[in-house]
N, C-alpha and C positions, 0 to 999 in steps of 0.2 A: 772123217767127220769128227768135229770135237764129240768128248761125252756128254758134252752140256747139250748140244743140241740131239744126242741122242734118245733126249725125252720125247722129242716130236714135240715138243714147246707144248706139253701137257701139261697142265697144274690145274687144282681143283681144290680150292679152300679146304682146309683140313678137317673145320665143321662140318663142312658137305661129306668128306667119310665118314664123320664118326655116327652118322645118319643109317650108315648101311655097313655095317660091319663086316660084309664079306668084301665090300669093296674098299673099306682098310683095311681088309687082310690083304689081298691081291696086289694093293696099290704097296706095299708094303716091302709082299715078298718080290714085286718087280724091282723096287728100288736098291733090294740088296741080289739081285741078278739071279732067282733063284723063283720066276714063275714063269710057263709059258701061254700066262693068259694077254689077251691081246687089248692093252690097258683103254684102247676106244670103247671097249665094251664093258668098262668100269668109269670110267669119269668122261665129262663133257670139257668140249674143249674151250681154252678159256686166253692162250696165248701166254701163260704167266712160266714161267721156268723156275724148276725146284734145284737149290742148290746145297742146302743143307737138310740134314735129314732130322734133326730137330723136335721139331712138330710130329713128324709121323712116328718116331720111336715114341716118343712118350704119351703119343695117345696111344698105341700099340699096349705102350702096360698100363695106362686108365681102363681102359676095356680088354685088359687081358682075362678076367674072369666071366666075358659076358662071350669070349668066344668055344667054340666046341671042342672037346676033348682030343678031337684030331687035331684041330687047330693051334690049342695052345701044345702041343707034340711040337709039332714043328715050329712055333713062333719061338717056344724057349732056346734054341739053339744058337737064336738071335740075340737074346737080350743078357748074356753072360759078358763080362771081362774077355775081350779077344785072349788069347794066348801066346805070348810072343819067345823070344826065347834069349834078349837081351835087353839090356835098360842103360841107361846116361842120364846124371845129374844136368842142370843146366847151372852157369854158371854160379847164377843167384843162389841156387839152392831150393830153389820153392817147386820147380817140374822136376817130375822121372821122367824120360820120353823113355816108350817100352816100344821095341821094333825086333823085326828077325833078321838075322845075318843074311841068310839066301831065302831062296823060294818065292811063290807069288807075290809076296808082301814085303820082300827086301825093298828100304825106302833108294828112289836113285835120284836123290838130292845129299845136298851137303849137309846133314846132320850137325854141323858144326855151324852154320849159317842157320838152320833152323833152332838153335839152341839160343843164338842171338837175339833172335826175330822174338821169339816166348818173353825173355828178359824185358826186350825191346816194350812188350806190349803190356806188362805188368806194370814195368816201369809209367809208361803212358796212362796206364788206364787206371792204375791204384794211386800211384806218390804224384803226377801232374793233373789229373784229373778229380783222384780224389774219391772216386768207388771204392767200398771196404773189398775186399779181395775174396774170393770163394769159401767156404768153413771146410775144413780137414773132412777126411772123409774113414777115419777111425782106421788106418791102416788098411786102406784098402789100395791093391796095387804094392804091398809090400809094408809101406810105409805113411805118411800123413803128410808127405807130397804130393800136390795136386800132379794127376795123371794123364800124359798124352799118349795114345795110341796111334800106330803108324799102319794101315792095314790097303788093301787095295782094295778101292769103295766102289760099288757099283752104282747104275742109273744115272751117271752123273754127278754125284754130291759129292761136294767138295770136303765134308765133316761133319760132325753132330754133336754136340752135347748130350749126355747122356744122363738122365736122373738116375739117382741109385735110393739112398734111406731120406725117408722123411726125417726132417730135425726141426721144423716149426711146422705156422698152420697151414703155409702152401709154399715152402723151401726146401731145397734139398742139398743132399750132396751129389757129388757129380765128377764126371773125366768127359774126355774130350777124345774122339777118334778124326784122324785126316787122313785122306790121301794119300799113294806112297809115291808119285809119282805126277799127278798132275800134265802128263804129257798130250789128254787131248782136251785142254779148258780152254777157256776162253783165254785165260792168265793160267800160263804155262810155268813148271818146274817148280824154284826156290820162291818166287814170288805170288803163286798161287798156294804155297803153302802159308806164306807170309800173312798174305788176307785171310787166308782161312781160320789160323790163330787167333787172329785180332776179333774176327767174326765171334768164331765158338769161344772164346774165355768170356767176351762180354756177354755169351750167353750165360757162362758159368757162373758170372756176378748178380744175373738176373734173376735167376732159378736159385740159387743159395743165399741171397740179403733179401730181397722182396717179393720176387712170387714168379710163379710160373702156373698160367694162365691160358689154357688151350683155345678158347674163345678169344683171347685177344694175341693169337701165335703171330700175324701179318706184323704189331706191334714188336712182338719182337724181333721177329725179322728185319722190321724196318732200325730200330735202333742199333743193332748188329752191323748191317752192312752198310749203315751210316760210320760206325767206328772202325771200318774199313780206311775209310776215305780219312779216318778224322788221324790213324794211328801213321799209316802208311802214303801219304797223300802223292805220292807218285806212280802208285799203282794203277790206280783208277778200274775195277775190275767192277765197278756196279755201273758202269757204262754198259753193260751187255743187258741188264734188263730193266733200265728206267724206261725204254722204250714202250712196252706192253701198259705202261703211264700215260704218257704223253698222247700214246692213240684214244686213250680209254678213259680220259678226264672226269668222263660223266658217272663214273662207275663210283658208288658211295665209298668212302675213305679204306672202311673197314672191311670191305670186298676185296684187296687187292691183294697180292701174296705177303707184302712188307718188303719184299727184295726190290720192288720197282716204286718204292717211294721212299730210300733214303736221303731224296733233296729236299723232305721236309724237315726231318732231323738238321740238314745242312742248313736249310731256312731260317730254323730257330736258334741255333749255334749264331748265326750271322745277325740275327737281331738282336739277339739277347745274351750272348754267350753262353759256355756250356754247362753253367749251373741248372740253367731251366730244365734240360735232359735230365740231368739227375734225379730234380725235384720231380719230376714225371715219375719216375719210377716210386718214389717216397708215398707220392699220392696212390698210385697202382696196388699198394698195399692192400687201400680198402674200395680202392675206385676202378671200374672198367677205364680202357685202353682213354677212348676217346671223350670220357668226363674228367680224367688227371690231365689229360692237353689242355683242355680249358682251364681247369682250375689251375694250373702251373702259368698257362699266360695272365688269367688275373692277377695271380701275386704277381706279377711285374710290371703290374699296372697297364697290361691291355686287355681285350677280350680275343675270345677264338673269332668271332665273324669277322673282323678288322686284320684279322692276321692271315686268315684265310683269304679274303681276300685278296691280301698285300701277294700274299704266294701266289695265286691263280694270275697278277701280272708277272712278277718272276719267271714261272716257267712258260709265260708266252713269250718273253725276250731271250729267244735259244736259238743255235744255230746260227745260222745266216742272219736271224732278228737279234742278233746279242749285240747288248751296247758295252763296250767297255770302261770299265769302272762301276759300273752300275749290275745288281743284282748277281747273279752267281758269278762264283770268280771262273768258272770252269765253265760259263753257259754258251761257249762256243762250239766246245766238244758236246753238249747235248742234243739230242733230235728235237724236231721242229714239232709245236704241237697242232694236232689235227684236227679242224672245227668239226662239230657234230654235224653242220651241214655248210653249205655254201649258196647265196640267193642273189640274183640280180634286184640289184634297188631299180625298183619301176614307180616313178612320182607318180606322187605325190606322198603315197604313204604305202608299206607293207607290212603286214604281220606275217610273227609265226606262232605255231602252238607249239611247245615242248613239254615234256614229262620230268625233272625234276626229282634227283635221289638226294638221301640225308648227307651231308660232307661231301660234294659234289661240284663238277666246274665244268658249265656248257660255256662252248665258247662258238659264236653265229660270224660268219662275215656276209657281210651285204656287200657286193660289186657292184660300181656305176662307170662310166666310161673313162671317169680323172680320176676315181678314188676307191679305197677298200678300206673299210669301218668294220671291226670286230667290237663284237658287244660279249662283254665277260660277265657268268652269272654266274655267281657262287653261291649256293646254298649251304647256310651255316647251321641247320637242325644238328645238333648234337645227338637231342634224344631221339630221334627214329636214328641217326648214326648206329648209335647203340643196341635201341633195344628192336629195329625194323629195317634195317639199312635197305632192303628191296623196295621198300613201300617210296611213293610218286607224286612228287607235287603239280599238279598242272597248273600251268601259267601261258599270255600271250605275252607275247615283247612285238611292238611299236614302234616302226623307224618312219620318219616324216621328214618333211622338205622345208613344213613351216609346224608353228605349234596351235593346233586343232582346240586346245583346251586341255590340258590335265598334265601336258608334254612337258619330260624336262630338255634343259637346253643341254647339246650335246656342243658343238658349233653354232653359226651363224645359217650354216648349209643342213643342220641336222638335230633332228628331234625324239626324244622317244618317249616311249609310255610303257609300264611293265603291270598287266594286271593279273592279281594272284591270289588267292584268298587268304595267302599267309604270308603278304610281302615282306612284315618284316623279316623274315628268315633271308630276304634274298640281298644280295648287294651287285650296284651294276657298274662294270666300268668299263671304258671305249675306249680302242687303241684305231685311231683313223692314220693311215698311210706308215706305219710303225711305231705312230709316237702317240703316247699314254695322253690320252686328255683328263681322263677323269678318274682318280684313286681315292676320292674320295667320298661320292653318292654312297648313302647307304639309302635303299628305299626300307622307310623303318618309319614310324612314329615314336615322336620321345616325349607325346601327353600320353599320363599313364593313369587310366584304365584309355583305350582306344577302341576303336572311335569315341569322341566323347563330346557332345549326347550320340550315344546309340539308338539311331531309325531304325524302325523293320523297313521303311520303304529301298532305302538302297544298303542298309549292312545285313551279312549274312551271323556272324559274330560278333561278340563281343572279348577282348583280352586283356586278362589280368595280373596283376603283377603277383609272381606267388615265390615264397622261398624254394630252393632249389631243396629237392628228394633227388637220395640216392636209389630209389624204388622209381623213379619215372613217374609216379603218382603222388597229387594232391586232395584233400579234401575242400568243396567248397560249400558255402553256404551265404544265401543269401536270403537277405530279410527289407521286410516292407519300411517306411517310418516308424508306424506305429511296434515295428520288431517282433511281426509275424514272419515266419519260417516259410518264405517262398518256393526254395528248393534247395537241396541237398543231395551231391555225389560227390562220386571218386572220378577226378577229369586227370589225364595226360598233361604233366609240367613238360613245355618246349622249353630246353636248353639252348639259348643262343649267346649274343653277347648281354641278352637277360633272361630270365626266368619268365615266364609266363605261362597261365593257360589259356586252354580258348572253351567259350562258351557260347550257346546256341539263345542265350537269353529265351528260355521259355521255360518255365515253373512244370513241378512234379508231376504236372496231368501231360505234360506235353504241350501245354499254350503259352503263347504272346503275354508278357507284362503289362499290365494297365500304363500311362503314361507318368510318368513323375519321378523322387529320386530312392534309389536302392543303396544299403549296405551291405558290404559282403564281407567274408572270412574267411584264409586262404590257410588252412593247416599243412603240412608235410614236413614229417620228422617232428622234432621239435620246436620246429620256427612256425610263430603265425604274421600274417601279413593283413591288413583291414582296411577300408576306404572304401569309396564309395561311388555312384556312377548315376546319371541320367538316360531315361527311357524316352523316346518318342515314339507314340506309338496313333498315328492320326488314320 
């Protein structure tokens, strides 16, 4: 049995140990082969496979001082310089690779091909791409050579990056341990060493120029085993876990391991080429994972909800649904994605009710006797992404025969209605018999403030336009004509392809507004935003 599959396809957001500290220790010392605890009885199972060890070493020493005196005994044993007993320049001159002659850890790959493959990937990822390269690590490893280590890895991991001295306000320096042999991966021998490099140095570029980020670790995973595919593009070794994706669409972006979503990276390379990647990480500076996505797609003049959904059709044309020339160049070789559910169209009209996470893709097929109509929902909430990714939107989606009132046209044969108390978050689009009708619904209003005039008889809300907080919060405040002081808080800014919040339109005591028109004032950060809006209140 490969090592990869000897995790038992366990993975468990790294977040979720840093929660319980004895199950990042456990989870810890299983992955370096060295616990006999039985890891069902540490983490839930989630389908995601760990391949780099990454994440768990360096929350291992974020919270090395919070575990017990026994504990850090034995974790330090781990987080030293392996010890090897020989070393090789690579050609360039910039790697030591440090390996031992014999013994468990003697590498049994070509050393001289793996010297290559280093070269190969600096080359690619520093002088073609354009990433500032790792910062020296003060002669550490001998010398101010970045340093690989060749050691025989347990639990499956293919390699790690490893932080060493801080040198800015969340950068480090760093070495890179792999593999010494690869022989039961998925991607076996020299070429599983191959990817493995490409993976851990663009770690090492992440963690040493802009930041290293335990909260947003899926983020880096994902961009890593994207530069897999982007360095080495005949490997293809993240074929083993976009699957645990494709099942799990509905699962909010930042839930996922990162190893089973670098066809998003792939997506944005393909629309935008690979500036925007980088600019992502430049944002990442000061920005979480999935507010630098957005802001790097605006500079290019798109938004995330429009691109997200462009993705959410991309990886429904996989597999057996791949068109060629269209969409992934590779999306033959991808698995098929799985709807959340599957329903007989029974005329004249059917609903369904769904639950709805932040950065999210339900996808419904309706079956009738001549046709199957998939209805794609992408939720584009940025900020529950961020700061709630668990948290649920409930919504019905509406498929009809004919249009009842409020229906959009899907076909001639087919109608729908999507009602949500935050539609604009949601975007919808319908692939009937394989082929893509509609990529370009967005269910959204673009009169801003919305509704407008706001009933209490049929609106629940009111939302407004507010400058974007990197805190998730706005202040608002709202005044009568005469410019009394109606009400006043602190509401939740939704990041989507806009800025807004949402409000209950009911003044400081908790009541209903008189009828007529309101101003209001939208502070967060330094930006204010002001206008104004109409009440009905009969």
């Amino acid at each position: 049995m490969k090592k990869l599959f000897f995790l038992l396809t366990v993975f468990v957001t790294i977040d979720s140990y840093a929660q319980n500290l004895d199950s990042l220790y456990n989870f810890f010392l299983y992955t370096r082969g060295h616990s006999d605890t039985d890891l069902k009885s540490v983490a839930s199972m989630s389908g995601d496979y760990v391949k780099c060890g990454t994440g768990i070493y360096n929350q291992i020493k974020e919270n090395y001082s919070n575990f017990s005196i026994k504990q850090r005994q034995i974790l330090s044993s781990f987080l030293s310089r392996p010890q090897t007993d020989t070393s090789i320049v690579t050609k360039s001159g910039f790697f030591r690779i440090h390996f031992n002659k014999s013994g468990l850890h003697k590498p049994a790959y070509d050393l001289n091909l793996l010297s290559e493959a280093l070269d190969s990937v600096y080359n690619y990822e520093v002088n073609i791409l354009g990433y500032p390269p790792p910062p020296k690590d003060y002669g550490g490893g001998g010398d101010d050579k970045y340093d690989v280590y060749i050691q025989n890895m347990s639990g499956g991991l293919y390699g790690e990056t490893r932080t060493e001295d801080l040198i800015g306000k969340e950068t480090y320096t760093s070495y890179i341990v792999i593999d010494n042999d690869f022989d039961r991966y998925y991607t076996q021998g020299i070429n599983g060493a191959r990817v493995s490099v490409a993976h851990e140095f663009h770690h090492a570029i992440q963690v040493g120029n802009y930041i290293y980020r335990s909260t947003d670790q899926y983020y880096h995973e994902l961009s890593s085993t994207a530069m897999e595919e982007f360095v080495f593009d005949d490997i293809n070794d993240y074929y083993a876990y976009i699957y645990s994706y494709f099942v799990n669409t509905n699962r909010s972006f930042s839930q996922n391991s990162g190893y089973n979503l670098a066809v998003w990276n792939i997506f944005l390379k393909d629309r935008f080429g690979f500036e925007i990647l980088k600019r992502t990480w430049e944002l990442m500076r000061e920005e979480r994972a999935l507010y630098a996505i957005a802001d790097a797609i605006k500079e290019y003049g798109s938004d995330f909800k429009a691109e997200f959904a462009e993705f959410s059709n991309w990886i429904y044309f996989t597999g057996y649904r791949s068109k060629p020339g269209k969409y992934f160049e590779e999306a033959e070789n991808y698995p098929v994605i799985k709807p959340l559910m599957s329903i007989d169209f029974d005329k004249p009209v059917v609903s369904v009710d769904i639950n709805t996470r932040p950065a999210s893709v339900n996808y419904i097929s309706f079956i009738s006797l001549v046709d199957t109509l998939t209805a794609i929902l992408s939720n584009s909430d940025v900020t529950n992404g961020v700061l709630n990714p668990s948290s649920e939107l409930p919504l019905t989606y509406f498929l009809a025969d004919h249009d009842d009132g409020g229906y959009k046209w899907i076909t001639d044969k087919y109608y729908s209605k999507l009602v949500c108390q935050s539609a604009f978050l949601i975007t919808e689009n319908s692939v009937l018999n394989n082929k893509l009708i509609d990529s370009t619904t967005v269910i959204t209003d673009e009169k801003f403030p919305f509704p407008q005039p706001f009933n209490y008889a049929s609106d629940d809300f009111i939302y407004l336009p507010s400058p974007r907080s990197l805190s998730g919060a706005a202040d608002l405040y709202v005044f009568s004509v005469d410019m009394d002081l109606i009400y006043s808080g602190e509401l939740r800014v939704f990041v989507s392809d806009k800025n807004l919040v949402k409000w209950d339109a009911r003044d400081g005591s908790g009541e209903r507004l008189s009828s007529g028109v309101y101003f209001y004032v939208i502070k967060a950060d330094d930006e204010t935003k002001k206008g104004k809006f109409v009440v009905i209140n009969e």
